[in-house]
N, C-alpha and C positions, 0 to 999 in steps of 0.2 A: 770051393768049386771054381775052375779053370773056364774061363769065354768059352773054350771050345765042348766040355761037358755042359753048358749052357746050352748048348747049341744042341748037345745029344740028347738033354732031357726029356722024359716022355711029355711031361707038361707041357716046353715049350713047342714039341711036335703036334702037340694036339692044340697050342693057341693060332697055330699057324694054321693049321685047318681048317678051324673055326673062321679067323680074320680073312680067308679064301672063299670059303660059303659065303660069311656076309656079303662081298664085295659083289659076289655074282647074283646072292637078291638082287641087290638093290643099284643094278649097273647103272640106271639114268636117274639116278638120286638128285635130285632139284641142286642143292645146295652145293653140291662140288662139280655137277657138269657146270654151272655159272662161272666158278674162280676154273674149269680148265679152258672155258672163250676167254675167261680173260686171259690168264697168262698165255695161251696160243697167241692173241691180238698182242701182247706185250710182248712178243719176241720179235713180233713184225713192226713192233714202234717200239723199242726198249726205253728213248729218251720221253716218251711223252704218253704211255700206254694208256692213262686215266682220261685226257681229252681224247685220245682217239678212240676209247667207248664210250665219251659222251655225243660223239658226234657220231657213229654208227649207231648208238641204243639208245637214246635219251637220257636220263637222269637217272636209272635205275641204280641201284647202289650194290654191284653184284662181288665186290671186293674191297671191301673197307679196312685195309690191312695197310703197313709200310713197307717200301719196297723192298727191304729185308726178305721180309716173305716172300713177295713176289719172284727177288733174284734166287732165292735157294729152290726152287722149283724147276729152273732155269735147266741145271747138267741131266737129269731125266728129261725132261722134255723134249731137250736138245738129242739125246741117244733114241727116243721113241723115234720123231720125223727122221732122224738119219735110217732106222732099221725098220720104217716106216706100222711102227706098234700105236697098238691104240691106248690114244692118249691119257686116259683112265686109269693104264697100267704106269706111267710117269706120275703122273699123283698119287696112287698108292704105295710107288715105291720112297719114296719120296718121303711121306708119313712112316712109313713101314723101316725107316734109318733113325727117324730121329725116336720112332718107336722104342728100337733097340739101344739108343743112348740112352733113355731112360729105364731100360730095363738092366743093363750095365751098371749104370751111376749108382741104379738102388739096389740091386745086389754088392755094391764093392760097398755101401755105405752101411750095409745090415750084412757084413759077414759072417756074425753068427748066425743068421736066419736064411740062408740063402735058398732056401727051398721052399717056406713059406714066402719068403718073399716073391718068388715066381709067380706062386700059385696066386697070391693076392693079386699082384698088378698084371701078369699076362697076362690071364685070365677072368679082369675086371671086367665086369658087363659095362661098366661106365664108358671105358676106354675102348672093349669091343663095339661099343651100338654107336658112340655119337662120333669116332672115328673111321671103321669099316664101313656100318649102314648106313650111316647119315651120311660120312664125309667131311666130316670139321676137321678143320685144319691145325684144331688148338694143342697137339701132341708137339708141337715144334717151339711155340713160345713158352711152355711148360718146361722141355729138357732144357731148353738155355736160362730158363731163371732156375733151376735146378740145378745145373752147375754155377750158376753163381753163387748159390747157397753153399755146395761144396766144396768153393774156393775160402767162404769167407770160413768154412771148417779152419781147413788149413792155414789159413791169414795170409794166404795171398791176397790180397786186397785191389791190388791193378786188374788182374786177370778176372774178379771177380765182377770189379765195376766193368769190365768190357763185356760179359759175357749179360749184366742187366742191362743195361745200353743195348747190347744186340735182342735180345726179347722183348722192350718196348716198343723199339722199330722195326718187329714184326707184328708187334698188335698191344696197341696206345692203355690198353686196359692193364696191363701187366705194370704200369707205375701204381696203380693200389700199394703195390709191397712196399713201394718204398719208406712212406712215414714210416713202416717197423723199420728197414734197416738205420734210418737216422736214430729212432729210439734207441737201437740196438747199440748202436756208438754211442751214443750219448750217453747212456749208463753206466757204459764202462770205462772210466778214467783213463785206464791202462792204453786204450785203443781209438783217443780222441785223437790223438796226432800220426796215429795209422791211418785214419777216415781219409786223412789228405791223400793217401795213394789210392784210396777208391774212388776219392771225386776227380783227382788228375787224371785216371782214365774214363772215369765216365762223361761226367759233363760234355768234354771235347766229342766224344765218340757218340754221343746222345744229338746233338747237335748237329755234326757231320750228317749223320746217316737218315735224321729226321727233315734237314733242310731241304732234298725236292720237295717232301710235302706240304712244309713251310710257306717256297716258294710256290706251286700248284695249288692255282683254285680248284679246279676239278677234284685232285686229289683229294682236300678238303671237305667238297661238297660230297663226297661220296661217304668220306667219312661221319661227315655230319648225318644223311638222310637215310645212315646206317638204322632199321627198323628196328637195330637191337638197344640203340640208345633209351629210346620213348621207358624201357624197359626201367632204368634206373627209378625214374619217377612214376612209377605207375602204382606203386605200391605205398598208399598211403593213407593219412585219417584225415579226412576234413572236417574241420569242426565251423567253419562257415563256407558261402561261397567265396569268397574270396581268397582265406588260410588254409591251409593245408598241412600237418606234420607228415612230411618224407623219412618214409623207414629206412632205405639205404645211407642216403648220409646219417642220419641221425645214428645207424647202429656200427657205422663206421666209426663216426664220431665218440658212441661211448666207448668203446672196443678201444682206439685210440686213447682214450685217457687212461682206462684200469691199466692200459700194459704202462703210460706214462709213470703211472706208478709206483709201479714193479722200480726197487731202487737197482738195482741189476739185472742184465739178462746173458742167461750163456747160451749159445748156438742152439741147445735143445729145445726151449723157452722159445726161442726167434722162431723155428718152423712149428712150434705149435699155435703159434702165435697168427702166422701165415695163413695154418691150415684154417683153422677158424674165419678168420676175413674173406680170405677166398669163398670156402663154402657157405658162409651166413650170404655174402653179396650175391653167389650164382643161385641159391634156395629162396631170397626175399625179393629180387628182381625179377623173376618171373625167364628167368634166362632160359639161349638156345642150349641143347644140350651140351653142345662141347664147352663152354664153360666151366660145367661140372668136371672137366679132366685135371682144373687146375688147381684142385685140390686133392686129388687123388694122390699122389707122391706124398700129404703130408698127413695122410689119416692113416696109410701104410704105415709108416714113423709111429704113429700113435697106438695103432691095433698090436705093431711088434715087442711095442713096451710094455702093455701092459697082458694080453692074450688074454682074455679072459671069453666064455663061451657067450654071455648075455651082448657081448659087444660086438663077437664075431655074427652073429645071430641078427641082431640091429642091423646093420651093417648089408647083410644077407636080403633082409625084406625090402632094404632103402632100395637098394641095385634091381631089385625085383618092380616094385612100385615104378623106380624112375623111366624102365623100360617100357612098362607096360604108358604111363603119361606122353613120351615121345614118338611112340608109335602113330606113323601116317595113316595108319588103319587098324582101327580096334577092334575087337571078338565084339560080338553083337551080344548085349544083356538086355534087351528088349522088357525083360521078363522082370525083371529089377527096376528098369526106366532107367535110359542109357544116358541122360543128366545126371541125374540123382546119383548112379553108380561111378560114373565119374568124378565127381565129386566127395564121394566117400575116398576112392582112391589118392584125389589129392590132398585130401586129409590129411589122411595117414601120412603120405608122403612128405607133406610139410613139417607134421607132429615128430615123424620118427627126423630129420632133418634137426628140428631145433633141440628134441633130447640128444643128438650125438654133436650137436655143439657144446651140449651144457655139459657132456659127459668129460667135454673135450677140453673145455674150462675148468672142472671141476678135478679130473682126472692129470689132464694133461698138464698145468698149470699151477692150480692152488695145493695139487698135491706132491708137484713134483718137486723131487728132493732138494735140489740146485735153490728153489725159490723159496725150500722153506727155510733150509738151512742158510742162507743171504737174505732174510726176513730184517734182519739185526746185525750190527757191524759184531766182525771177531775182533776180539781183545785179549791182549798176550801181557800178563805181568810177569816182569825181570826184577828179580832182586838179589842182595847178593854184599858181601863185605866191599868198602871202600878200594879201588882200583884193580878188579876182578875182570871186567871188559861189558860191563852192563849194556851201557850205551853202545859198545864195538858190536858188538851180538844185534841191539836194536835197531844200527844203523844197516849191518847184513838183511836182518826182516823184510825191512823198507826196502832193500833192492831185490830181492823176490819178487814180495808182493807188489813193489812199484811204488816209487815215493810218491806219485801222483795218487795213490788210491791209499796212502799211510798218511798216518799224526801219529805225531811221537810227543807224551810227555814225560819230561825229567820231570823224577823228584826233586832234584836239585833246585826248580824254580820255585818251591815251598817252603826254604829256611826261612824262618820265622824273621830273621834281622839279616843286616847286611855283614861281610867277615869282621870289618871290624869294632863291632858295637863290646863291651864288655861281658854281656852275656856268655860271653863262648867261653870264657873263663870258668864256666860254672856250668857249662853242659856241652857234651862233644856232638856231632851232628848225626852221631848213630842214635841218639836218643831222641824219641819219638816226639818229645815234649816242644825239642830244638822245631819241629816241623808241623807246617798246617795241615794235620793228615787229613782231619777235615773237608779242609779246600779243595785238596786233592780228591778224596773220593766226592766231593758233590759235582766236580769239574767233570772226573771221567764219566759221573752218571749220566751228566747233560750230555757230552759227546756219543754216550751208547744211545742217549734221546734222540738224537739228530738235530740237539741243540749246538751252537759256537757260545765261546767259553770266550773269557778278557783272562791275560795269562802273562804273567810278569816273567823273565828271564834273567836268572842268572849267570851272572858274567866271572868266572873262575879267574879270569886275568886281573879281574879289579875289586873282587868279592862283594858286586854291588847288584841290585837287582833294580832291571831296567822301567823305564815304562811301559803298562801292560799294552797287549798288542792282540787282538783279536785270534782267533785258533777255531777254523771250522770242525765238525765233521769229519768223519770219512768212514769210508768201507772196512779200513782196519785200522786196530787203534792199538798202541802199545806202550806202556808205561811202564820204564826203569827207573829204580833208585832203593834207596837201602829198606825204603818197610812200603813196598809197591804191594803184599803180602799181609801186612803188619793188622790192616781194618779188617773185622770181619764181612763189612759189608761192603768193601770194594773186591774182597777176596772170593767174595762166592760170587760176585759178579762177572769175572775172569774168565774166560775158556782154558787158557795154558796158565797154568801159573808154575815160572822158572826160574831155577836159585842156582847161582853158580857159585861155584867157593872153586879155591885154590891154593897148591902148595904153599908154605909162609916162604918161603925161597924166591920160588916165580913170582908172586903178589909181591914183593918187596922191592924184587928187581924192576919189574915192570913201574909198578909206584913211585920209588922214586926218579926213576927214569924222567916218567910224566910229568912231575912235581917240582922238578927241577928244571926241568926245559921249558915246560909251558905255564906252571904256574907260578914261577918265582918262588920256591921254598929252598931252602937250605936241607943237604943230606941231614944234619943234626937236626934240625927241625920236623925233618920225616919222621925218624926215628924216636922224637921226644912224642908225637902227634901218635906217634903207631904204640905208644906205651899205655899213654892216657885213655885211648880209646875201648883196649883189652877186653873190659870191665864190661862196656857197654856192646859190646859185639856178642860177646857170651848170653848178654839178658835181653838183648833187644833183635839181632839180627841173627845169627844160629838158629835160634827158635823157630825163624821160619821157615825151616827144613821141614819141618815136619806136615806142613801144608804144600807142597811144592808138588806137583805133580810131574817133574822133572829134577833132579838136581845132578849138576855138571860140577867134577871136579879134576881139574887141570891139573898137570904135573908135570914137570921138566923131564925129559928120557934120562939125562949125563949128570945132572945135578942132585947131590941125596942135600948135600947143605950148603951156604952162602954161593951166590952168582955172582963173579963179579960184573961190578958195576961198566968194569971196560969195556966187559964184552960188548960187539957193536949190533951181532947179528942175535935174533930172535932165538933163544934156546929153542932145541927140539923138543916137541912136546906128546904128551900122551893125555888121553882123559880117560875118564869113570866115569858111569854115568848109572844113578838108581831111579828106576822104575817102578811103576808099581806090579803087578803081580801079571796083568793083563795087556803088556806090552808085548808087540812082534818081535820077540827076539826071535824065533827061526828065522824070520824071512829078511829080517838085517845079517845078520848073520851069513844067512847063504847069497845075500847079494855081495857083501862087502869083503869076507871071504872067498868067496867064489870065483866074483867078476873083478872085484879089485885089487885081489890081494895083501889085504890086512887081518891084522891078527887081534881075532877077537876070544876074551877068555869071562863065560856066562856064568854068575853063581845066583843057584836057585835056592830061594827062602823056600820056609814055609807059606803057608797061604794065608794072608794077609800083609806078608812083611815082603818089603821092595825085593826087585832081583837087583845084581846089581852088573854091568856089564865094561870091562874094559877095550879098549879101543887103541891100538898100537898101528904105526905104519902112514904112509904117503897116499895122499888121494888127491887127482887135480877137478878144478870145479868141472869139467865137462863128464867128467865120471860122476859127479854125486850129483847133476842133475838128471842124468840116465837113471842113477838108480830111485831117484826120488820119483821121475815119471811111471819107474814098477809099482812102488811101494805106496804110493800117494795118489791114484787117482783121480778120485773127488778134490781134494785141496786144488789136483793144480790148474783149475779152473778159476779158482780165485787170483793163481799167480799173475804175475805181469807177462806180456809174453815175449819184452825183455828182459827175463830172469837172471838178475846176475849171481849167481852160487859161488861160493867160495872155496879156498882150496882148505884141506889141513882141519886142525879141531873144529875153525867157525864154519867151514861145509857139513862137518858133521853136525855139530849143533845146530844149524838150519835143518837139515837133514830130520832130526829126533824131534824138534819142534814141530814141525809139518808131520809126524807119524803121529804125535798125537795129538795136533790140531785134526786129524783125518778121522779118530775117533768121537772124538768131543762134538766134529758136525753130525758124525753121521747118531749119537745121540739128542742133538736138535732133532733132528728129522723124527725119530722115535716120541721125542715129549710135547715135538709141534699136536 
């Protein structure tokens, strides 16, 4: 749906007729003829409008906003005295833009819902009563922390710190949000050293815009003797004269830790997150109505996600209830006892309130996909014969998902001895016995724990293993080497488990290539080492094909037998790759053919037995991160969101890895 069908909808022709009645009830509405003396007085004193209504009015605290607010009021007001309109219509229009920036922002942001979405927020009784009838002016600090939330979608991050910065210093209450956006960063490794471009625009711009009030007493005091502050503390349990527990901070404060907890959050998570603080502080502080609009944009989000009729229906009595509570004049229930009935009213009102938080928690939250499935770090096992690209593959991983949010353990750092103790003479290192497979799976369990490991390294230039060195945690964890597959109990612990094998032509080339350059072996010695080994590749590493939930095998395009060794440049390569029965080949397929032009050739087993899929042709990383963002969804929320993709077979096998790390989460999700 196009702004300009927006604008033709019957909906939003009948919100507009509505928001036109209200305005003319309630034309000298207490609360907005107050902020239109003042901004009238502040266009006649622009530098100093707060001491010049403490010296006309006294102390009264009739605009306790940032000049922000004040100057955006400013271009209507300025058009009403020049075409000499009544200034009532300058404040409405006024609300009635930033109105439509948030009914804008949340249709582009729910485009498949855009019709629901109309109907929810045009026509919110929240937004009609305490904006139209009342006159709260909180429709404007609303759309600009709303687009800051929108920016930080897209990771713009300056724009986004500019756009919260200008919402605080329209109204000092809107920093609530911030501990979530800090949380927000702080959980996400990937986006710790992004955070620096949202505080280089906000801070500065925070500061800037807030310093007349800094410097202004008056300004101050008005803020201070603001009648809606007392609000925060009013609601509370004392348990003597003197102590007191405060339910605002206190349920800010717990709200605050559980999300602490949360070891990741994605954008979805953030405004649920939002929506809850907002509406738990405007329902337990006893707040003015507009308050309640600053959570409106983020139960919308929440009602879209899940629709269900018991929540639309909630939802429905709350907006009912809340109307009838702010009403300057109530129907007369004499007959009932008009305490008493009132009071039953705000019951309810409170009651259904704290269910659509818990629903909001319970639903929004504990149940949502992103948190259940990043409950637990994903783990990628790579295994695979001696110079097949285990580690090359693990290190592409890590620049996906971001080294900052990766550990990577070699098996390599598990040979039992160092290269040259005599033992090796009597066991080659593809044998299991050679390796502390042990070691290794109680290390990876403790890193899936959220425990750090002590972890020696081995040094392939000196075949020595170092002193051990501490290894945290992390978000994702991946472990290559020849029996990463080999335990059964670090094997069912795995999400991916990936075996790569290779032509003996390319493997050989490649190996000794390596062996000779960077490890100091002699070609004859390559060759003596690749005889010996034979035996135990067949009994110990082969086998684990048959546990692999992926298996990648590489092969030279030009080469049917020996490479030579001169060649300088990387043969051209092809892969194979078997699946199990239940893998996307259509939609690989029609991306990779389609959009990239390779040539892919699919053979289907029977059912149980792998498909198996060939992969021919040129692909550069900017294409196989396009198609990955079709095919992968969910995953690439996990990604870094400096992704770096690779071109060629390792783009592909990043590629296939991420399709079925894509199912494997969304099976968490199912067995959470």
């Amino acid at each position: 749906m196009k702004y300009m069908e927006i604008l033709k909808h019957p909906v939003f022709i009948l919100g507009i007729l509505i928001k036109i009645g209200l305005i003319s009830l309630n034309h000298q509405a207490e609360v907005f003829t107050g902020y239109i003396h003042f901004i009238d007085l502040a266009m006649q004193n622009p530098t100093s409008p707060w001491q010049a209504w403490f010296v006309m009015n006294g102390a009264e605290s009739v605009f306790p906003y940032g000049v922000i607010m004040l100057y955006l009021f400013f271009p209507f007001f300025t058009l009403a005295k020049w075409f000499n309109f009544d200034l009532s219509m300058a404040y409405f229009a006024t609300l009635f833009v930033f109105d439509l920036i948030l009914l804008f922002l949340l249709v582009r942001i729910f485009k498949k819902h855009q019709t629901h979405t109309l109907i929810l927020y045009w026509l919110s009784p929240v937004v009609l009563f305490a904006s139209y009838y009342q006159g709260f002016n909180d429709l404007v600090p609303t759309s600009l922390m709303l687009l800051s939330f929108a920016y930080i979608k897209k990771q713009n991050f300056k724009i986004a710190g500019a756009f919260i910065a200008f919402a605080i210093a329209t109204k000092l209450s809107i920093v609530l949000v911030l501990p979530l956006l800090v949380l927000y960063f702080y959980s996400n490794l990937n986006l710790r050293k992004r955070s620096m471009d949202f505080v280089i625009t906000f801070l500065p711009l925070t500061l800037f815009l807030n310093l007349p009030m800094i410097l202004t007493t008056a300004h101050w005091q008005m803020i201070l003797n603001n009648p809606d502050i007392p609000n925060l503390w009013s609601a509370k349990f004392a348990f003597s004269d003197a102590v007191s527990y405060y339910l605002i901070p206190g349920l800010v404060l717990f709200l605050l830790y559980n999300i602490w907890r949360i070891k990741k959050i994605n954008h979805e998570l953030l405004l649920m997150q939002a929506g809850i603080l907002l509406l738990g502080v405007s329902l337990f502080s006893f707040a003015p109505a507009g308050w309640f609009i600053w959570s409106v944009p983020f139960f919308i989000f929440f009602q879209l996600q899940h629709k269900k009729f018991d929540l639309m229906l909630l939802w429905f009595i709350f907006n009912i209830l809340f109307v009838f509570i702010y009403l300057p004049t109530r129907p007369d229930f004499t007959f009932i006892g008009d305490e008493r009935f009132s009071s039953l009213v705000f019951t309810g009102f409170l009651s259904l309130g704290v269910l659509l938080l818990f629903k909001m928690w319970r639903d929004g939250i504990l149940a949502n996909d992103y948190f259940r499935s990043s409950a637990k770090p994903i783990t990628i096992g790579i295994t695979g014969n001696s110079g097949v690209g285990k580690d090359l593959i693990a290190t592409n991983l890590a620049h996906i998902f971001g080294n900052s949010s990766t550990t990577h353990i070699s098996g390599d750092n598990y040979h039992r001895w160092d290269r040259k103790k005599p033992l090796w003479k009597a066991l080659t290192h593809l044998n299991p016995t050679a390796n502390d497979l042990a070691a290794l799976t109680a290390d990876m369990l403790s890193l899936m724990n959220g425990k750090s490991i002590l972890q020696k390294t081995y040094d392939h230039n000196t075949g020595l293993l170092t002193h051990a060195t501490t290894v945290k945690a992390n978000n994702i964890l991946i472990t290559s080497g020849l029996h990463t597959i080999y335990n059964s109990t670090l094997r069912n612990a795995l999400d991916v488990k990936v075996f790569i094998d290779m032509s003996d032509n390319l493997r050989m080339w490649f190996k000794s290539k390596r062996d000779t350059a960077s490890r100091g072996h002699s070609l004859q010695k390559v060759k003596e080492n690749e005889k010996r080994r034979m035996s135990d590749y067949n009994k110990f590493i082969d086998p684990q094909k048959h546990y692999a939930d992926v298996v990648f095998n590489i092969k030279a395009l030009q080469y049917k037998g020996k490479i030579p060794l001169s060649l300088k440049k990387i043969p051209k390569q092809y892969i194979e790759v078997e699946v199990s029965e239940g893998f996307d080949d259509y939609n690989i397929n029609r991306m990779l053919s389609g959009f990239c032009s390779l040539h892919l050739e699919i053979t289907q087993n029977k059912l149980g037995e792998k498909k198996r899929i060939r992969i021919e042709g040129e692909i550069d990383a900017k294409d196989m991160e396009m198609v990955a963002s079709k095919l992968c969804p969910r995953s690439m929320e996990f990604l870094s969101i400096d992704s770096q993709w690779a071109s060629g077979t390792q783009g592909l096998m990043q590629l296939i890895i991420l399709m079925i790390l894509e199912d494997k989460l969304q099976q968490r999700v199912v067995d959470a």
